[in-house]
mmCIF entry with sequence, helices, sheets and N, C-alpha, C, O atoms, coordinates in Angstrom:
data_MODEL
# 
_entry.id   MODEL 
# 
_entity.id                         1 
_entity.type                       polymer 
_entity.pdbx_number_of_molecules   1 
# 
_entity_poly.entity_id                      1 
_entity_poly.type                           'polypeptide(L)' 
_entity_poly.nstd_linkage                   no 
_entity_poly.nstd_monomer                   no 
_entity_poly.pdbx_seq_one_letter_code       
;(UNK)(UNK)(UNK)(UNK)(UNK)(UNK)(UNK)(UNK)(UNK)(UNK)(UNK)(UNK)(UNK)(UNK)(UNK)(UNK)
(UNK)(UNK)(UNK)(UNK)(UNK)(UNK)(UNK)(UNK)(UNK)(UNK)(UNK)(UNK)(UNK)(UNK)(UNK)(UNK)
(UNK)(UNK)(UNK)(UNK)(UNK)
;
_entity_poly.pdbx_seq_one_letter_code_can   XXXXXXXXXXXXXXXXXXXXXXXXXXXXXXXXXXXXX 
_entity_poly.pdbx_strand_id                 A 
# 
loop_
_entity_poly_seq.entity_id 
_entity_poly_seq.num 
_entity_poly_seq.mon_id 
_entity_poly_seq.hetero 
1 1  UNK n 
1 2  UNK n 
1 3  UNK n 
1 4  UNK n 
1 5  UNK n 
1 6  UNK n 
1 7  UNK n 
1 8  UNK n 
1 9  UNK n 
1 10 UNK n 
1 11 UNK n 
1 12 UNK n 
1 13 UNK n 
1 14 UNK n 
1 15 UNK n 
1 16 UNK n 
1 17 UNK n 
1 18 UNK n 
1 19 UNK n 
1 20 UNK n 
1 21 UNK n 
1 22 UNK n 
1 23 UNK n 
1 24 UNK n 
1 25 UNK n 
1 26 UNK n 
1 27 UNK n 
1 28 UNK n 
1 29 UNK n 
1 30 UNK n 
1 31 UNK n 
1 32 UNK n 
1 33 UNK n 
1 34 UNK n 
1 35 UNK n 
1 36 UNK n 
1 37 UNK n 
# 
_struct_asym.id          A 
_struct_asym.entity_id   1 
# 
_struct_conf.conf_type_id            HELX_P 
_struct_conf.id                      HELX_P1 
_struct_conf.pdbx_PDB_helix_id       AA1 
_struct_conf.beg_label_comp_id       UNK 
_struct_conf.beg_label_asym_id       A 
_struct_conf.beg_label_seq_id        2 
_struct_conf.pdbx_beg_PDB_ins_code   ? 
_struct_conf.end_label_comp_id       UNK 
_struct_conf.end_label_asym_id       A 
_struct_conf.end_label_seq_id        36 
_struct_conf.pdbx_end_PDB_ins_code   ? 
_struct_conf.beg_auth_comp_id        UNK 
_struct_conf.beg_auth_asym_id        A 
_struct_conf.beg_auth_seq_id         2 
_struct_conf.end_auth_comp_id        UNK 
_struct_conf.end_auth_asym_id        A 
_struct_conf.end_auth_seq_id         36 
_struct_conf.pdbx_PDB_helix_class    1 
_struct_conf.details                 ? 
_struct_conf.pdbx_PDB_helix_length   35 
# 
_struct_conf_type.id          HELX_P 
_struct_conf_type.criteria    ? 
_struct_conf_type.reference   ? 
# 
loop_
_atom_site.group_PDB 
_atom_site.id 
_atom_site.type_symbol 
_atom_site.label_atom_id 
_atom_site.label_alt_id 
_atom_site.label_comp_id 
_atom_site.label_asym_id 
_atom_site.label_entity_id 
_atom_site.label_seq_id 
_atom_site.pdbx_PDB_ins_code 
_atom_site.Cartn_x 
_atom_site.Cartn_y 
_atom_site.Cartn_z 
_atom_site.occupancy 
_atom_site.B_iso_or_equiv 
_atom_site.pdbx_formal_charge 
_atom_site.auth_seq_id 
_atom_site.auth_comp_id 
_atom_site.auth_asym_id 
_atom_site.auth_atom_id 
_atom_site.pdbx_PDB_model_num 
ATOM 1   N N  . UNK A 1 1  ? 78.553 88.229  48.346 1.00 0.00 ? 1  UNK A N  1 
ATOM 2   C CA . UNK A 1 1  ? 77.866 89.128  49.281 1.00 0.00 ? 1  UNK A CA 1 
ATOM 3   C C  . UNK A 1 1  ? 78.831 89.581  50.380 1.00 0.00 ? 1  UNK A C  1 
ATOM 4   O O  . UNK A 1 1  ? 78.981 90.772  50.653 1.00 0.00 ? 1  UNK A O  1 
ATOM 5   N N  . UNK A 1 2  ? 79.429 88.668  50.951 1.00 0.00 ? 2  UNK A N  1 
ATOM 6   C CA . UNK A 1 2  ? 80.561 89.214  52.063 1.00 0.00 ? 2  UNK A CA 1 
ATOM 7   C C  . UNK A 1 2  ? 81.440 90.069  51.490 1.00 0.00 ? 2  UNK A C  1 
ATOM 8   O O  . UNK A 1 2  ? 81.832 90.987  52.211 1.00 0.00 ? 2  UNK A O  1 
ATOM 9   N N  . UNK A 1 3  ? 82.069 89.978  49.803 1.00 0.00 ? 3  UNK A N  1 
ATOM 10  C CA . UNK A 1 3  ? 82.852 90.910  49.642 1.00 0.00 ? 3  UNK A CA 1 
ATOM 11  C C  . UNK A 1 3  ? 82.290 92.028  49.693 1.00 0.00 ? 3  UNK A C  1 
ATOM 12  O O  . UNK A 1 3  ? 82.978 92.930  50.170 1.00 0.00 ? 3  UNK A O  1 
ATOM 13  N N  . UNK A 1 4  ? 80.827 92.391  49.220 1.00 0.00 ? 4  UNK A N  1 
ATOM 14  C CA . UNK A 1 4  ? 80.513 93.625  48.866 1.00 0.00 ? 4  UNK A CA 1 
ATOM 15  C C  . UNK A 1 4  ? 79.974 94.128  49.788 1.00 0.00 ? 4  UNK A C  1 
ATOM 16  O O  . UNK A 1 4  ? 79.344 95.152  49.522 1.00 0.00 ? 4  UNK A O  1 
ATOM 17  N N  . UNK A 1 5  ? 79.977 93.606  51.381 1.00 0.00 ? 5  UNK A N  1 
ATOM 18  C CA . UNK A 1 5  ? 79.830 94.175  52.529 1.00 0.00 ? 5  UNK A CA 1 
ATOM 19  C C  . UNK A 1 5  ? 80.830 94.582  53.339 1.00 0.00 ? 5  UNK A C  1 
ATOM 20  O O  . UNK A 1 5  ? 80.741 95.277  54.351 1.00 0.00 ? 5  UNK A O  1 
ATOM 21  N N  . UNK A 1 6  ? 81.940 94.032  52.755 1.00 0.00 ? 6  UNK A N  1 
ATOM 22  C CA . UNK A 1 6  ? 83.256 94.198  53.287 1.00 0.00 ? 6  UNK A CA 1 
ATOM 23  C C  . UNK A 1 6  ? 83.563 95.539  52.345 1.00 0.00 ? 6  UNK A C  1 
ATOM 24  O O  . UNK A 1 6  ? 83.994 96.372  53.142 1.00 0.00 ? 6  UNK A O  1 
ATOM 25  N N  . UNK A 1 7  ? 83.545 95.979  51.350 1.00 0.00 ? 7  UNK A N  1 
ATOM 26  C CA . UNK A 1 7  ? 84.024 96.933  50.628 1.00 0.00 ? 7  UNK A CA 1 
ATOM 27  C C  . UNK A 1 7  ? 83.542 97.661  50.936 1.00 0.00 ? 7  UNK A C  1 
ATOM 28  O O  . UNK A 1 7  ? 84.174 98.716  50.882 1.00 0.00 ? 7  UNK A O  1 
ATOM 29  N N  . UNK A 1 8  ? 81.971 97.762  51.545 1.00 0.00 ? 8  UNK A N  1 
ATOM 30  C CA . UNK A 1 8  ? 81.111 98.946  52.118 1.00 0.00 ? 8  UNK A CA 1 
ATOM 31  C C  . UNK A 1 8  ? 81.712 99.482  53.159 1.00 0.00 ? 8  UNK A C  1 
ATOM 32  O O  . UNK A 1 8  ? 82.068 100.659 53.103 1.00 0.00 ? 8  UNK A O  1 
ATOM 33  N N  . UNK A 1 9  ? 81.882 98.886  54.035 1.00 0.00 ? 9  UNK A N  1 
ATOM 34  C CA . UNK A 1 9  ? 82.420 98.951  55.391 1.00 0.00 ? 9  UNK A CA 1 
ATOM 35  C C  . UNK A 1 9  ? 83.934 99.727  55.587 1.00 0.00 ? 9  UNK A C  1 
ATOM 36  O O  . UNK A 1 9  ? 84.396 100.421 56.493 1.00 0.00 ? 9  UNK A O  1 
ATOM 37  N N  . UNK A 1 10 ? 84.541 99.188  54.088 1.00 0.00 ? 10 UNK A N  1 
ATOM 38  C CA . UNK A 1 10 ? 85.681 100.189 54.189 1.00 0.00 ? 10 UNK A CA 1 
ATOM 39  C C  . UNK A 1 10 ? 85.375 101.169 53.543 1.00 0.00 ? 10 UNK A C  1 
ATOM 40  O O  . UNK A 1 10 ? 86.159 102.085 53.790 1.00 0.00 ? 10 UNK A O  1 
ATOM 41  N N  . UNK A 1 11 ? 84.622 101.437 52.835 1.00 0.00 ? 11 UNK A N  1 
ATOM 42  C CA . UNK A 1 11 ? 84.701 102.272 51.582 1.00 0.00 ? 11 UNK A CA 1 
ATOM 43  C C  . UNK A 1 11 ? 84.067 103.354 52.593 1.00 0.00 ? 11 UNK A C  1 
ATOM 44  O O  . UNK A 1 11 ? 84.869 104.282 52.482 1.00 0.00 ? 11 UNK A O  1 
ATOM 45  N N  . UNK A 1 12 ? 83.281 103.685 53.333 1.00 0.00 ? 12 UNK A N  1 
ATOM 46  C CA . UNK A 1 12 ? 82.378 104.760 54.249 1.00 0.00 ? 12 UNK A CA 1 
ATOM 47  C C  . UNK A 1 12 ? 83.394 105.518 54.923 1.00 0.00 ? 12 UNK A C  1 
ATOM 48  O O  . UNK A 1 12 ? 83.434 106.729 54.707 1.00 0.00 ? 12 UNK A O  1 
ATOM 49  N N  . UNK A 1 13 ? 84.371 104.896 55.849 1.00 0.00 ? 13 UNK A N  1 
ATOM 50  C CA . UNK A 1 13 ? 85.239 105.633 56.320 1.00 0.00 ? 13 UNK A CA 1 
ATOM 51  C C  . UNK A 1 13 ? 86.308 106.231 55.153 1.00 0.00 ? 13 UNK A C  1 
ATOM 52  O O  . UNK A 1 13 ? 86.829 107.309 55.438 1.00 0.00 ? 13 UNK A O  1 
ATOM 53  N N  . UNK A 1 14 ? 86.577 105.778 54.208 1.00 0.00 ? 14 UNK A N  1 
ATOM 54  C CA . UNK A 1 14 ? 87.451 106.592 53.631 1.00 0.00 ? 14 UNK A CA 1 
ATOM 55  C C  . UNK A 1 14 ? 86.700 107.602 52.789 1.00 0.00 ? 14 UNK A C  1 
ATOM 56  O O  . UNK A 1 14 ? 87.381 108.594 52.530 1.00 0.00 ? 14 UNK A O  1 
ATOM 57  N N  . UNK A 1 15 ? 85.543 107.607 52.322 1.00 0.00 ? 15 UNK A N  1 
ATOM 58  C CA . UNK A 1 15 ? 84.640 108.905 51.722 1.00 0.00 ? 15 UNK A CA 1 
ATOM 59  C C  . UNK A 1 15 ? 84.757 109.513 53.015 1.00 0.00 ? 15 UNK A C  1 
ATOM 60  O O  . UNK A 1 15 ? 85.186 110.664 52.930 1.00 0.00 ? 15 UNK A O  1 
ATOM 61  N N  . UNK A 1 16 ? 84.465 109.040 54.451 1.00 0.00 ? 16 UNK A N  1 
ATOM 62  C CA . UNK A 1 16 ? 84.812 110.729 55.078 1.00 0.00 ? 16 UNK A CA 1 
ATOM 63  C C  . UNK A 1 16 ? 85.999 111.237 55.085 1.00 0.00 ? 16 UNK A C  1 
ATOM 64  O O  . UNK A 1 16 ? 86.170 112.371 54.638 1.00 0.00 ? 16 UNK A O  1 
ATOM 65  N N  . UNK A 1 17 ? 87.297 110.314 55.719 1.00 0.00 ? 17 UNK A N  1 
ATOM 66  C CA . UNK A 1 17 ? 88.352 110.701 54.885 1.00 0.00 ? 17 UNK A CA 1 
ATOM 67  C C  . UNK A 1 17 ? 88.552 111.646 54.427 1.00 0.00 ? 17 UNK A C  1 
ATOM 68  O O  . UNK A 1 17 ? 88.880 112.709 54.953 1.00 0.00 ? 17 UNK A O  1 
ATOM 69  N N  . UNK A 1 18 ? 88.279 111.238 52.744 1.00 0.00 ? 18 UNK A N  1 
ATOM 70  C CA . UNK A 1 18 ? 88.324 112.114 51.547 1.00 0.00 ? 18 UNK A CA 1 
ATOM 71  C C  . UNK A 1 18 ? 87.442 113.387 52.076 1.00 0.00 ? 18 UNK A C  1 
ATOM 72  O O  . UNK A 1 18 ? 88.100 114.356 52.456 1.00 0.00 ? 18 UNK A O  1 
ATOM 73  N N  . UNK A 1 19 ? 86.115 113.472 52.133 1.00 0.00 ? 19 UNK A N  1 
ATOM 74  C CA . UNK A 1 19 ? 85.214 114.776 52.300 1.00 0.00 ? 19 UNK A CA 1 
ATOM 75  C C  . UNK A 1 19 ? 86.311 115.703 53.136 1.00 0.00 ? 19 UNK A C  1 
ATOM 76  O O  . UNK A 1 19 ? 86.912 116.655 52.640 1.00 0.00 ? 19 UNK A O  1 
ATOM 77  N N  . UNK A 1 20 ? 86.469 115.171 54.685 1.00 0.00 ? 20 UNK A N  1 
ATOM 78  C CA . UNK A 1 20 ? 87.045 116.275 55.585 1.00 0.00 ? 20 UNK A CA 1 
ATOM 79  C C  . UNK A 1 20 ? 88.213 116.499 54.910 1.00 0.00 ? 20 UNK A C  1 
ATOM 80  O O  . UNK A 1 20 ? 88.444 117.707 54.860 1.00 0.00 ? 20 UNK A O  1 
ATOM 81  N N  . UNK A 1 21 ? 89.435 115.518 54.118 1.00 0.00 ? 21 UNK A N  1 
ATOM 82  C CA . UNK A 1 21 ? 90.442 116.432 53.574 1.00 0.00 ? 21 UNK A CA 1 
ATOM 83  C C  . UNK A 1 21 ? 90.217 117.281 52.480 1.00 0.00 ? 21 UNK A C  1 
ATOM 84  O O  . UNK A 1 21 ? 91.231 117.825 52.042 1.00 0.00 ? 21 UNK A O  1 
ATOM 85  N N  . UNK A 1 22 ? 89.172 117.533 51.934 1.00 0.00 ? 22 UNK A N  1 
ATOM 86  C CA . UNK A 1 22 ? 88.725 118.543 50.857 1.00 0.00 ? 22 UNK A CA 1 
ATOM 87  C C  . UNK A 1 22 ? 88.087 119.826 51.094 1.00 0.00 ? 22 UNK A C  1 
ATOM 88  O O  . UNK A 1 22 ? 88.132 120.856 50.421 1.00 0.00 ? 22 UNK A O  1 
ATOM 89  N N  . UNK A 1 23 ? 87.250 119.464 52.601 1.00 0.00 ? 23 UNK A N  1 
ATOM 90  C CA . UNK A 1 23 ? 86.927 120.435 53.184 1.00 0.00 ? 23 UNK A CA 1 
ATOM 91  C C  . UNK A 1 23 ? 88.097 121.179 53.334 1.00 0.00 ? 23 UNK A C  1 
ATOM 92  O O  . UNK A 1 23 ? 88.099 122.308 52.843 1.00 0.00 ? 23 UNK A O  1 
ATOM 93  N N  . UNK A 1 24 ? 89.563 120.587 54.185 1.00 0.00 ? 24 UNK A N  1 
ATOM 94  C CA . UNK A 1 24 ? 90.024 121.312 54.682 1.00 0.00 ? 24 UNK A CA 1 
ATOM 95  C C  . UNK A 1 24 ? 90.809 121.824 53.695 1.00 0.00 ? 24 UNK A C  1 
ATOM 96  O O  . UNK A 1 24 ? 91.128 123.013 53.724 1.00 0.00 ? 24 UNK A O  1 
ATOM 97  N N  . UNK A 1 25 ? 91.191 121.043 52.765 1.00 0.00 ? 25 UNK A N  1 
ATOM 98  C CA . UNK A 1 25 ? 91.646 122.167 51.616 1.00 0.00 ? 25 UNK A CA 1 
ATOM 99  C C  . UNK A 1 25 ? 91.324 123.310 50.930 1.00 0.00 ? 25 UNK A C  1 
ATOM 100 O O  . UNK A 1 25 ? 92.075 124.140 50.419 1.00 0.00 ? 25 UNK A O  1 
ATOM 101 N N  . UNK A 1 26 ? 90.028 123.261 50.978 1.00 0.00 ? 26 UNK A N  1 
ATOM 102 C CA . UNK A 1 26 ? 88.766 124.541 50.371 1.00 0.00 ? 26 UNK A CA 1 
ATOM 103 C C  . UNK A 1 26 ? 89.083 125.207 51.666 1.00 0.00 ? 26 UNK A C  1 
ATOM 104 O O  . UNK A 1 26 ? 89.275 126.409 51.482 1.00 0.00 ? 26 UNK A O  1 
ATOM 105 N N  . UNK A 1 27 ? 89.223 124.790 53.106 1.00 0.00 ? 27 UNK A N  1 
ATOM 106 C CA . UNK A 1 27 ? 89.400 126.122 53.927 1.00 0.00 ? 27 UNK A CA 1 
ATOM 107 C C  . UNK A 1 27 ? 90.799 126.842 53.882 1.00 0.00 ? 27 UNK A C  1 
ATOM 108 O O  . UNK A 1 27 ? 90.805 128.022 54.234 1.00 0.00 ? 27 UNK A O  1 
ATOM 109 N N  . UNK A 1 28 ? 91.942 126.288 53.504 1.00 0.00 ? 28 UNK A N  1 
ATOM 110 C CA . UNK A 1 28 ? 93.281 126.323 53.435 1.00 0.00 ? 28 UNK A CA 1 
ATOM 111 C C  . UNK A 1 28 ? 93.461 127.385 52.027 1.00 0.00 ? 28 UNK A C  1 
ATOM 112 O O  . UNK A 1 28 ? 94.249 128.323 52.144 1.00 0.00 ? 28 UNK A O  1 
ATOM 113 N N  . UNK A 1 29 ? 92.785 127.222 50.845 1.00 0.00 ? 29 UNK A N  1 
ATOM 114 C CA . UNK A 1 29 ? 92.809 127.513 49.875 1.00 0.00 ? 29 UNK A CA 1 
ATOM 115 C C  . UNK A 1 29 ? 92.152 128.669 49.845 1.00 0.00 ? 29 UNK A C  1 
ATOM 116 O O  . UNK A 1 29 ? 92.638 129.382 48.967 1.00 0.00 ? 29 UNK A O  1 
ATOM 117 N N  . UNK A 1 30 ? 90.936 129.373 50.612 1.00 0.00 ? 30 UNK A N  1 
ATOM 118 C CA . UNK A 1 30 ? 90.313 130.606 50.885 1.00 0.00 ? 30 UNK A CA 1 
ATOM 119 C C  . UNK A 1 30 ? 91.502 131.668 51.871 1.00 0.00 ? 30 UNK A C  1 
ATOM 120 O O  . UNK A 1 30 ? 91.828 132.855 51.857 1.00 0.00 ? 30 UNK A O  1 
ATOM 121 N N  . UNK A 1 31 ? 91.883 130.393 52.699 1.00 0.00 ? 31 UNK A N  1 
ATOM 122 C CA . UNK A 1 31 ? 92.762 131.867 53.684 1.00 0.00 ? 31 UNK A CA 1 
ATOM 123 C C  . UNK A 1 31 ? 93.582 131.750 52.494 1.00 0.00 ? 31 UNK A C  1 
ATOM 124 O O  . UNK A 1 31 ? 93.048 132.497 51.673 1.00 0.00 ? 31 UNK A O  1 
ATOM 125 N N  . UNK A 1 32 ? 94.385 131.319 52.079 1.00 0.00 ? 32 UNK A N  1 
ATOM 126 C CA . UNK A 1 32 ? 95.439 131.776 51.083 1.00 0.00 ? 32 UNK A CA 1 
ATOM 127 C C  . UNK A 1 32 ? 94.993 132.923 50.216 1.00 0.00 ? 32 UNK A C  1 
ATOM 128 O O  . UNK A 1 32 ? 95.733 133.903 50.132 1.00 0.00 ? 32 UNK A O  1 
ATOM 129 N N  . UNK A 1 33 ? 93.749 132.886 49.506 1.00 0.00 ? 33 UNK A N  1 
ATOM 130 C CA . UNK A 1 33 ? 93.192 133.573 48.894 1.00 0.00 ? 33 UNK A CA 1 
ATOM 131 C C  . UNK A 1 33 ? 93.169 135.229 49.520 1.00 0.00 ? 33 UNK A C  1 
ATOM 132 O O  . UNK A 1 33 ? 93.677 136.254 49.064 1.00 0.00 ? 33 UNK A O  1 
ATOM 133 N N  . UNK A 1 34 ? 92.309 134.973 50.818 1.00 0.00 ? 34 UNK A N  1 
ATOM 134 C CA . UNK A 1 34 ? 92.383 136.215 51.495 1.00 0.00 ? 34 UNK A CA 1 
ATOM 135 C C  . UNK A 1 34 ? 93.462 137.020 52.159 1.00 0.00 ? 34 UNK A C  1 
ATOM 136 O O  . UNK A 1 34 ? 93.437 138.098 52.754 1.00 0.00 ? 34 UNK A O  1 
ATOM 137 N N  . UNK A 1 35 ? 94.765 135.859 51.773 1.00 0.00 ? 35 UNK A N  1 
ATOM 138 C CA . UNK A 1 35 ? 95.718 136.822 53.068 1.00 0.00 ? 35 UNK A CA 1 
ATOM 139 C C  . UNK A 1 35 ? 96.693 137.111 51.773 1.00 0.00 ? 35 UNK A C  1 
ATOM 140 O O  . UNK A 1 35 ? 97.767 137.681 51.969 1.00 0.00 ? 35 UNK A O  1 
ATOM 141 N N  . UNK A 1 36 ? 96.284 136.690 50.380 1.00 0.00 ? 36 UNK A N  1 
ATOM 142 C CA . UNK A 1 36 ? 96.735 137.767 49.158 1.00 0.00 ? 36 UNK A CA 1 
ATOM 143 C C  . UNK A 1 36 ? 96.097 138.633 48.807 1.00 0.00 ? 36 UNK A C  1 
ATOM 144 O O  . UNK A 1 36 ? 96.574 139.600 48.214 1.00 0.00 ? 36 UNK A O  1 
ATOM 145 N N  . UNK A 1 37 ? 94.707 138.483 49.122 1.00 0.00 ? 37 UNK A N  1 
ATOM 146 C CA . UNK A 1 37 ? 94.089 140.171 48.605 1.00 0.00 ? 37 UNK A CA 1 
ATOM 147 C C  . UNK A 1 37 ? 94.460 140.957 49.556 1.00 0.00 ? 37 UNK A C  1 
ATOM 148 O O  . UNK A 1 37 ? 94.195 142.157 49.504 1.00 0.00 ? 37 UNK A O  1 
# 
């Protein structure tokens, strides 16, 4: 039980992590898009 509260605990901050660096790639990846059309 402690491990799998301990893995929670890390595991939450790195899914946001991950989310905001994907976000910001999908925003990075649109201006690129737009400043070639």
């Amino acid at each position: 039980m402690r491990l799998q509260t301990s893995t929670v605990k890390t595991a939450k901050p790195l899914w946001a992590g991950n989310t905001n660096m994907l976000l910001k790639a999908v925003r990075n990846i649109k201006k690129a898009n737009t400043s070639l059309n």
